[in-house]
C-alpha positions as CSV (number, residue, x, y, z in Angstrom):
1,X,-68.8,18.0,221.3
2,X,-69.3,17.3,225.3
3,X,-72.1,15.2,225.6
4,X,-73.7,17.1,228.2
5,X,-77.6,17.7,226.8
6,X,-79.5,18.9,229.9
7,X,-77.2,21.6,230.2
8,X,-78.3,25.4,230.9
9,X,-76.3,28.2,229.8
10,X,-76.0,31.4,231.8
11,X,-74.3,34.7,230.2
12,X,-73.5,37.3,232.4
13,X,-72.1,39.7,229.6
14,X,-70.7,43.4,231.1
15,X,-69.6,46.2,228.5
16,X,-66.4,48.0,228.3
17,X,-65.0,46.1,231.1
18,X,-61.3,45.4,230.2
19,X,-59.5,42.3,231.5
20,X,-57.0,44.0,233.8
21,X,-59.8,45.3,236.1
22,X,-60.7,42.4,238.3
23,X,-58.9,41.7,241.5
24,X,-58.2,38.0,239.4
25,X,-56.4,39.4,236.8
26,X,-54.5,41.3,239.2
27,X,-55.6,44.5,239.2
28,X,-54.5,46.6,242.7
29,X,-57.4,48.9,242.8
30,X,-60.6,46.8,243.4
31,X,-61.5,43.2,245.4
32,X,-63.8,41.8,242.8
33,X,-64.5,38.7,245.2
34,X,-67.2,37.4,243.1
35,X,-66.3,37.3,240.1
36,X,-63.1,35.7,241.8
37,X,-65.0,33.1,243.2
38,X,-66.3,32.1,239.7
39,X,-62.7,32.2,238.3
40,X,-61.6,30.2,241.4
41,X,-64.3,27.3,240.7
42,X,-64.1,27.4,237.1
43,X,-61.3,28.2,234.1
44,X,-60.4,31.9,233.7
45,X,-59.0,32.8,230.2
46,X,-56.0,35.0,230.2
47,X,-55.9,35.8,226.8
48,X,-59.2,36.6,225.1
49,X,-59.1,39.3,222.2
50,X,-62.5,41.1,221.4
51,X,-62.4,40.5,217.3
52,X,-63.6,44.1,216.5
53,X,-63.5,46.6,219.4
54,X,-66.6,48.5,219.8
55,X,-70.3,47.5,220.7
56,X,-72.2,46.6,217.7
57,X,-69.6,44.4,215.2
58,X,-68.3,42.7,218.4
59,X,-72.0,41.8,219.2
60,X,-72.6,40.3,216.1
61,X,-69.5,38.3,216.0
62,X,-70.2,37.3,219.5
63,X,-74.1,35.8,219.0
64,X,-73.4,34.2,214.9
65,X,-69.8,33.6,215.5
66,X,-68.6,35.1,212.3
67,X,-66.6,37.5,211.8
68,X,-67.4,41.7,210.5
69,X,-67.6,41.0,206.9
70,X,-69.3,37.4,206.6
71,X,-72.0,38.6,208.8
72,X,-72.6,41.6,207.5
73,X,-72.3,44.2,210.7
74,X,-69.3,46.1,209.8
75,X,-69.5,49.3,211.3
76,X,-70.8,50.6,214.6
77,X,-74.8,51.0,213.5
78,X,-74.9,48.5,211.4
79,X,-77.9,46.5,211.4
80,X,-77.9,42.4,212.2
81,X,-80.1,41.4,209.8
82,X,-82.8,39.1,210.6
83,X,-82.0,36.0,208.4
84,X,-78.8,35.7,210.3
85,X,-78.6,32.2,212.5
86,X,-77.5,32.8,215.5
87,X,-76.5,31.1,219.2
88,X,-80.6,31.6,220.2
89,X,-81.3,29.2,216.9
90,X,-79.2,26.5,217.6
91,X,-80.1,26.0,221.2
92,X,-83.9,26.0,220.4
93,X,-83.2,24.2,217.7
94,X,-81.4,21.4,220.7
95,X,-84.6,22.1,222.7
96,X,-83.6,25.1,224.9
97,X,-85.8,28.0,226.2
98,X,-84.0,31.2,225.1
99,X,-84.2,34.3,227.1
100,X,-82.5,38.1,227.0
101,X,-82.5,40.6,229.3
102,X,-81.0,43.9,229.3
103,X,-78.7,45.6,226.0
104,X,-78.8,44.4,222.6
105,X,-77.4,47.1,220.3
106,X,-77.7,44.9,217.4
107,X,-81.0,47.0,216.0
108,X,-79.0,49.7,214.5
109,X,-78.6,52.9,216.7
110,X,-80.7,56.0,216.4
111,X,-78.7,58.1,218.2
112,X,-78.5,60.7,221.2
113,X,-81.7,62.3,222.4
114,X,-82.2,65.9,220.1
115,X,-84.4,67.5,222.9
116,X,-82.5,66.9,225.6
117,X,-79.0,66.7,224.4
118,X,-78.3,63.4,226.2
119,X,-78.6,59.4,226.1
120,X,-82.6,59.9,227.5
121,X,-82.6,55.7,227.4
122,X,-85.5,55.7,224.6
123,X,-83.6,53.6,222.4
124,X,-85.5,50.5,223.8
125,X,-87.6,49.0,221.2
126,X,-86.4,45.9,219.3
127,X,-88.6,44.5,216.7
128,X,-89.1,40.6,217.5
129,X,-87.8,39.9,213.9
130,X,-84.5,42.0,214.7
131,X,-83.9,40.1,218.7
132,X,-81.7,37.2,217.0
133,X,-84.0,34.5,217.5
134,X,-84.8,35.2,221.4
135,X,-87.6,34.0,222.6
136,X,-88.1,35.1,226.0
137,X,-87.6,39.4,226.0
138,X,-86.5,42.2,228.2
139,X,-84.5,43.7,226.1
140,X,-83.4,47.3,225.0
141,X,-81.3,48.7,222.4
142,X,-79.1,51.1,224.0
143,X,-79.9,53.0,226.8
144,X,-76.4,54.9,228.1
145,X,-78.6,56.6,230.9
146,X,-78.1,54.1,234.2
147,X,-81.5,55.7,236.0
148,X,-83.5,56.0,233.0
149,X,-83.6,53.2,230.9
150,X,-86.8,51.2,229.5
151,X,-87.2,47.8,227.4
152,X,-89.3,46.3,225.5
153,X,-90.9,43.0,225.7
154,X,-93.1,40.9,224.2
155,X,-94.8,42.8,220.9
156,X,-96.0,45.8,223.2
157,X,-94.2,49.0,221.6
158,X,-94.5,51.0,224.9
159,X,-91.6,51.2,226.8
160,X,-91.7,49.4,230.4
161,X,-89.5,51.3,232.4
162,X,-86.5,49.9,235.0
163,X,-86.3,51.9,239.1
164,X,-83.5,52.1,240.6
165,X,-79.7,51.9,239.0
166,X,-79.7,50.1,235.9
167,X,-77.4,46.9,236.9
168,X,-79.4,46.4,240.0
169,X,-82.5,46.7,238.3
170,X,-81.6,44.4,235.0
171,X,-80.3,41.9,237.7
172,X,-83.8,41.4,239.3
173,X,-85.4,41.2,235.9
174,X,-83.4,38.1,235.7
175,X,-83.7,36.6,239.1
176,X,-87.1,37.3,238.3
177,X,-87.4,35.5,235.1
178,X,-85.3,32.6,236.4
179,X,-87.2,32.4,239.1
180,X,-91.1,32.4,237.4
181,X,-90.4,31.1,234.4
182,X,-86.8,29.3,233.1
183,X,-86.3,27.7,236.2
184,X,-89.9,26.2,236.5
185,X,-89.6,24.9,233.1
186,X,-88.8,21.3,232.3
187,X,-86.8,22.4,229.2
188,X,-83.1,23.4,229.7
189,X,-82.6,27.2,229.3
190,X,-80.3,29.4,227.7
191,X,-80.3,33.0,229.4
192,X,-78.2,36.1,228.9
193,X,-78.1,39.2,231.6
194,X,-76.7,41.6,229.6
195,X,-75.9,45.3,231.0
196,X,-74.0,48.5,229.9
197,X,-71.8,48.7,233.0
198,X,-69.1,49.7,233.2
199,X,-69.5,51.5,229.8
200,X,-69.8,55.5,230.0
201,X,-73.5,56.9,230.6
202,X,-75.4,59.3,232.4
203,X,-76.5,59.5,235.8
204,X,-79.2,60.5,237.8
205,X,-78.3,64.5,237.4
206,X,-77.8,64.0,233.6
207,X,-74.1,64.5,233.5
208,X,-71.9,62.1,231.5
209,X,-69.3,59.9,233.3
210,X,-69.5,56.6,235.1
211,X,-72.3,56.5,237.7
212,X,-72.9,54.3,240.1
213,X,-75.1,54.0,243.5
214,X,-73.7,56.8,245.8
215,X,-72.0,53.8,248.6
216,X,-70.1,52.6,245.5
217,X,-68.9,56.0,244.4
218,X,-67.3,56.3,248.2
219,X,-65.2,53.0,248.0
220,X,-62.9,55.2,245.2
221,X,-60.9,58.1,246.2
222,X,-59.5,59.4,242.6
223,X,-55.9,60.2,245.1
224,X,-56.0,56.8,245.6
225,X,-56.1,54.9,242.0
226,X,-53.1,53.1,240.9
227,X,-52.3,53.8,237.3
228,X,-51.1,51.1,234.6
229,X,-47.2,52.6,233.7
230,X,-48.8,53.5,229.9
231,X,-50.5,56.1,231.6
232,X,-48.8,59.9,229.8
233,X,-47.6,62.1,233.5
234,X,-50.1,65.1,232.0
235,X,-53.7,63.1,231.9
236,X,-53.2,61.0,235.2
237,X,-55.3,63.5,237.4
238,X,-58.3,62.9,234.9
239,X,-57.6,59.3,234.4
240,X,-58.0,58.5,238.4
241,X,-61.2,60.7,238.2
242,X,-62.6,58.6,235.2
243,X,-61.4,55.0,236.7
244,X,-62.8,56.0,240.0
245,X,-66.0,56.3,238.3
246,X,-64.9,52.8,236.7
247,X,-64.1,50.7,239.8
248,X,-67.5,52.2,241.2
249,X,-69.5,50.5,238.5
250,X,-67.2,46.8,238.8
251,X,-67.6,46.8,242.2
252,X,-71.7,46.8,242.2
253,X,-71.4,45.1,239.1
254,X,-69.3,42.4,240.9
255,X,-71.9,42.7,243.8
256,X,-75.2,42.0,241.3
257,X,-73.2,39.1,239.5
258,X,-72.8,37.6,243.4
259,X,-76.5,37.6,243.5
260,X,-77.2,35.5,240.3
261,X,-74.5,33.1,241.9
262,X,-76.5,32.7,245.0
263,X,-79.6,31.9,243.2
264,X,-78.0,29.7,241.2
265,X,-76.5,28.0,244.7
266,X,-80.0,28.2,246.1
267,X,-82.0,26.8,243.6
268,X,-79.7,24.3,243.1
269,X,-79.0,24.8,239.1
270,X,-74.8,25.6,239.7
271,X,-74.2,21.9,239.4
272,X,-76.3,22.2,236.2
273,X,-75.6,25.2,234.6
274,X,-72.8,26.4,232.5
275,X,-71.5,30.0,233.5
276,X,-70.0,32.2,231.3
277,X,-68.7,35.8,232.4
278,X,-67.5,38.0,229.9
279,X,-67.1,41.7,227.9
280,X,-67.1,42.6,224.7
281,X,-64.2,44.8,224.8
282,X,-62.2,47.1,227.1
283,X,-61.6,50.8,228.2
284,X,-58.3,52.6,227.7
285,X,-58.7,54.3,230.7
286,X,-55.8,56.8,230.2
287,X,-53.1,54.8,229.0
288,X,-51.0,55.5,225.9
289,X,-53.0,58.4,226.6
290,X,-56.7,57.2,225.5
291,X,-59.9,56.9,226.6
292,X,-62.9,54.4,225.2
293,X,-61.6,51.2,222.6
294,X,-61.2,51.0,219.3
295,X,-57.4,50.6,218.8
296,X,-55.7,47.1,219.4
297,X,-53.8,48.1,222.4
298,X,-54.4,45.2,225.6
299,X,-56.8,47.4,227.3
300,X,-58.8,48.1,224.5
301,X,-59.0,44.7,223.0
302,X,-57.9,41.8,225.7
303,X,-61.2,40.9,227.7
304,X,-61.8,38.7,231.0
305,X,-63.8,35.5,230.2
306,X,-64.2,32.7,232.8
307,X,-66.5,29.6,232.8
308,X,-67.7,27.4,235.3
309,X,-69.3,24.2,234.5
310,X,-68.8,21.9,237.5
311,X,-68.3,18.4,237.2
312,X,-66.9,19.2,234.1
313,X,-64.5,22.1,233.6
314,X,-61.6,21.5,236.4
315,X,-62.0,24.7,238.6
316,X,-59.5,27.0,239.4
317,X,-57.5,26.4,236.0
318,X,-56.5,29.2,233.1
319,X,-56.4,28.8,229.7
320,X,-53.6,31.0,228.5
321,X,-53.8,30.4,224.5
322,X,-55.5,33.2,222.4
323,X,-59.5,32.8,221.9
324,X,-61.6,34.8,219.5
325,X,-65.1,36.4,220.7
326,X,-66.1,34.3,217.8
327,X,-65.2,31.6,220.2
328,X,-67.8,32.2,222.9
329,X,-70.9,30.4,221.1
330,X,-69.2,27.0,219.5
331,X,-67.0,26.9,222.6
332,X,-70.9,27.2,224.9
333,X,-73.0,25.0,222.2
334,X,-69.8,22.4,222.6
335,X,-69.5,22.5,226.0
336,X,-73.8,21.7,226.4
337,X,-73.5,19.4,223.7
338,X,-75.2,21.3,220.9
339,X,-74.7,20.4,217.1
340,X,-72.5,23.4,215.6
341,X,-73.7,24.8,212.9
342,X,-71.2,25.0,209.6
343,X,-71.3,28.5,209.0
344,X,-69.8,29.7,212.3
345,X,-66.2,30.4,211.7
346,X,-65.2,30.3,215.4
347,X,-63.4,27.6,217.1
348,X,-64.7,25.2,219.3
349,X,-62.1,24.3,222.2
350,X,-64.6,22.8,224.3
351,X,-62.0,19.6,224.0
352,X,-58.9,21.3,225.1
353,X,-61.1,22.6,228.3
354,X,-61.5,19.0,229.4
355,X,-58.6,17.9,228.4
356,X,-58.5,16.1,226.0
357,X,-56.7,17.1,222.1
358,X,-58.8,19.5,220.0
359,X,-58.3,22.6,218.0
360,X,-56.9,25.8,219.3
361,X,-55.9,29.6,217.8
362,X,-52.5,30.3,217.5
363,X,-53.4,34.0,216.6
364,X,-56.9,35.6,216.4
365,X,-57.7,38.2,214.0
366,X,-58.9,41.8,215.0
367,X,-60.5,44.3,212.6
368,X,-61.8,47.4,212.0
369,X,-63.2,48.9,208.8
370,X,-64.2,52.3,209.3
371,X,-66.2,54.7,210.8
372,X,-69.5,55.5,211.5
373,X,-70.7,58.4,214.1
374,X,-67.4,59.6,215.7
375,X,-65.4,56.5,216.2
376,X,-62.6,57.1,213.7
377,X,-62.1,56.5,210.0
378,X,-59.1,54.0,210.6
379,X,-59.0,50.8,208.7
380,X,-56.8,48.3,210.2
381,X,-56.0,44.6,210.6
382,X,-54.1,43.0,213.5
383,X,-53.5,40.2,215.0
384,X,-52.6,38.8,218.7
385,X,-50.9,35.9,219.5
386,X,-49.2,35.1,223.2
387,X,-46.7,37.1,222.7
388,X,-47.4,39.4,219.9
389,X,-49.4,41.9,218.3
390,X,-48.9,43.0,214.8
391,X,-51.5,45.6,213.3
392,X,-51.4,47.2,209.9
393,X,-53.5,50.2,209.4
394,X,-54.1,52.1,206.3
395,X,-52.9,55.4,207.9
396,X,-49.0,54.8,209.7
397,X,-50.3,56.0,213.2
398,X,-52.1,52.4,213.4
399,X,-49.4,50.4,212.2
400,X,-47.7,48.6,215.5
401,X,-45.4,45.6,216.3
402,X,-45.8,44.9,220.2
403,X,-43.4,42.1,222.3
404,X,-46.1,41.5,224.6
405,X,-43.3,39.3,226.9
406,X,-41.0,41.7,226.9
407,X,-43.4,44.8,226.8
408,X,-46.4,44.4,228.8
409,X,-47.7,48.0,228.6
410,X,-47.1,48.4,225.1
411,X,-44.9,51.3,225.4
412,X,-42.1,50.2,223.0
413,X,-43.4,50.0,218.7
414,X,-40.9,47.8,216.8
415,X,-43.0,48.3,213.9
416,X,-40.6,49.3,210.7
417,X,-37.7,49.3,212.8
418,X,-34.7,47.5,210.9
419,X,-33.7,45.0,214.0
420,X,-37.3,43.4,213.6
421,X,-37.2,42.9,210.0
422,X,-37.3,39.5,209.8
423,X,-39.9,39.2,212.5
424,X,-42.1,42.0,211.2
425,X,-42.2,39.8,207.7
426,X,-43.4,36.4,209.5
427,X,-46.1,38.4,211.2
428,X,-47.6,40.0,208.0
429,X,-47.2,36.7,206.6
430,X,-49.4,35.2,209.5
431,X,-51.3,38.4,208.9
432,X,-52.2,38.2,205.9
433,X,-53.2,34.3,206.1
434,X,-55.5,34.8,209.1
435,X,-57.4,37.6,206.9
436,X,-57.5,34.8,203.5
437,X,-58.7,31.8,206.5
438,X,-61.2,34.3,207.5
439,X,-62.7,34.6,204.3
440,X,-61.6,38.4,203.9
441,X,-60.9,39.4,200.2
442,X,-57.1,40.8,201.6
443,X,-57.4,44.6,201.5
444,X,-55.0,47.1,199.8
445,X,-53.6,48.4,202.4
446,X,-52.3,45.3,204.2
447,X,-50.9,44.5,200.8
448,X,-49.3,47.4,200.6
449,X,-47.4,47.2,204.1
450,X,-45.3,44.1,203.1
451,X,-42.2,45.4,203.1
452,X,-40.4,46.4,207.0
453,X,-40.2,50.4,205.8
454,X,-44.1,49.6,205.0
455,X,-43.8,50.8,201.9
């Protein structure tokens, strides 16, 4: 633990944001200057592996640090139960003021709009017993419509609506917030800006896609898009048409998360505040011929995550070892000096950051259980090291063995092929003990892959 009490802690959480679309992690289409400038002035993490893929079970993971099956949100539409600690109860516990603004997705889902046959953005009420121990509210559950969504706040159940493009909007409700209340109070604060971009919605016409303000939608010509090699020769008209879209959304995205960093400069909380940027998993954007999450190739599963704590995290560094989204909350409450509560299974590398000897990952687990709406009945385990990722599914289509070094787009599967054998065998040994440390009875059908053939 960092002794560093009088710490705030600032979330800027996107969704569906995958980490090879910033202009830090190298990506040729976009000049995410920004977001860059908080990677330059604090440590950007190259390998961060969302535990579970989709909105929901990666949510709860992220805010009680445990993984699917210990705190019970398994499937997407599952609901977090309210007797679940989470990061909001340990930092008021510490003496923090705890506010949300913007997507929670953690009150179950009620679905797409009957009437109208779209996202409408009514799925805004929480119940204060389901908003994880939150104080301060301006929350929603899902919206998916970026000029139509309303929250709820306080115990009023009629919706306040947002004006104006979602991010932009949700971004003011912070600055807002920051402005009146958190940063006028003599307690330290905890704060989360949390928005859907650049996850698919609809726009201001009612027609599904990625919307943004018309000046960003001119900065991408779809001729113009560089694809990732994974990309199949037949889809890439329609993938530069949907990652236009894409970079539309970064780029004001990148723009709004410039804004909270000026206030921060101008109020004169960056020295005091610990910043952490991040996504709860990616977008396969066309390559190996997907679109959305859900599987464990790298641009479904590999998110960006940078924090910036000056004075104390050394700025312009990377962390290149594998973290967990379980991570995020013991990593934060370490890094602010809050006691860790023991039922969080993440790892705190708070230490490492500063340098000095603590516990890191040398794989992270991923997982997926099921279905629930149209997301796929396909059980798997995987897991991701620095170089690897091994995944065993219950069906053979989700069984892969990546060389990550040798294969960055993941276009080569060694899985069941007899040259990898013995390597193959050490990662379903590793496999199956990162399941049994999670605390994961070991399902049949990892059992059942132990042999190369998989049989």
């Amino acid at each position: 633990m960092i002794k560093n009490k009088s710490t705030n802690l600032l979330w800027l959480f996107c969704d569906q944001l995958r980490y090879h679309a910033l202009s830090c992690n190298e990506d040729p289409n976009i000049k995410t200057k920004n977001i860059d400038r908080l990677a330059g002035e604090g440590v950007r993490f190259t390998n961060t592996i969302s535990q579970y893929p989709i909105c929901i079970p990666f949510r709860a993971g992220l805010i009680t640090g445990q993984y699917a099956h210990v705190n019970g949100v398994q499937l997407h539409g599952d609901l977090l139960s309210p007797d679940r600690n989470t990061i909001a109860h340990a930092f008021r516990a510490a003496g923090y003021r705890t506010s949300w603004v913007g997507k929670w997705h953690l009150g179950g889902e009620h679905g797409i709009n009957m009437v109208t046959g779209h996202w409408g953005g009514e799925d805004y009420w929480v119940d204060p017993k389901l908003r994880g121990g939150f104080e301060d509210w301006f929350g929603f559950n899902i919206s998916n419509n970026y000029y139509k969504t309303y929250y709820s706040h306080g115990d009023q159940v009629k919706p306040y609506e947002l004006k104006g493009f979602q991010t932009d909007a949700l971004t003011n409700l912070s600055i807002k917030y920051l402005s009146e209340t958190a940063g006028k109070n003599k307690q330290p604060w905890f704060h989360c800006l949390s928005v859907e971009a650049p996850h698919p919605g609809y726009g201001i016409d009612n027609k599904i896609g990625n919307p943004a303000p018309p000046e960003y939608v001119l900065m991408f010509d779809p001729e113009n898009i560089i694809l990732r090699d994974n990309v199949p020769e037949d889809i890439k008209p329609e993938a530069r048409k949907m990652l236009a879209g894409y970079y539309s959304q970064i780029a004001n995205l990148d723009d709004n998360i410039g804004r909270i960093l000026d206030w921060l400069e101008q109020t004169g909380e960056a020295n005091n505040t610990l910043v952490v940027f991040f996504s709860d998993h990616g977008e396969m954007g066309g390559s190996q011929g997907l679109y959305n999450k859900q599987v464990v190739f790298d641009e479904s599963v590999r998110i960006p995550v940078i924090m910036r704590m000056p004075g104390v995290l050394l700025a312009g560094e990377t962390y290149n070892n594998v973290i967990s989204g379980i991570d995020i909350f013991p990593t934060c409450a370490g890094l602010c000096g809050i006691p860790i509560p023991s039922q969080v299974q993440g790892i705190d590398i708070s230490a490492t950051l500063c340098g000095i000897k603590g516990p890191m990952r040398n794989e992270t687990l991923i997982q997926w259980f099921g279905t629930r709406f149209k997301f796929g009945d396909h059980p798997y385990r995987a897991i991701r090291t620095r170089r690897y990722t091994y995944c065993v599914g219950r069906d053979d289509e989700f069984c892969f063995l990546f060389d990550n070094e040798s294969d960055k787009f993941q276009m080569k599967n060694l899985f069941g092929l007899q040259e990898f054998a013995s390597l193959q065998k050490k990662l379903h040994q590793r496999l199956c003990n990162t399941i049994i440390r999670s605390a994961e009875i070991l399902p049949e059908f990892v059992k059942c892959r132990n042999q190369p053939n998989g049989k």
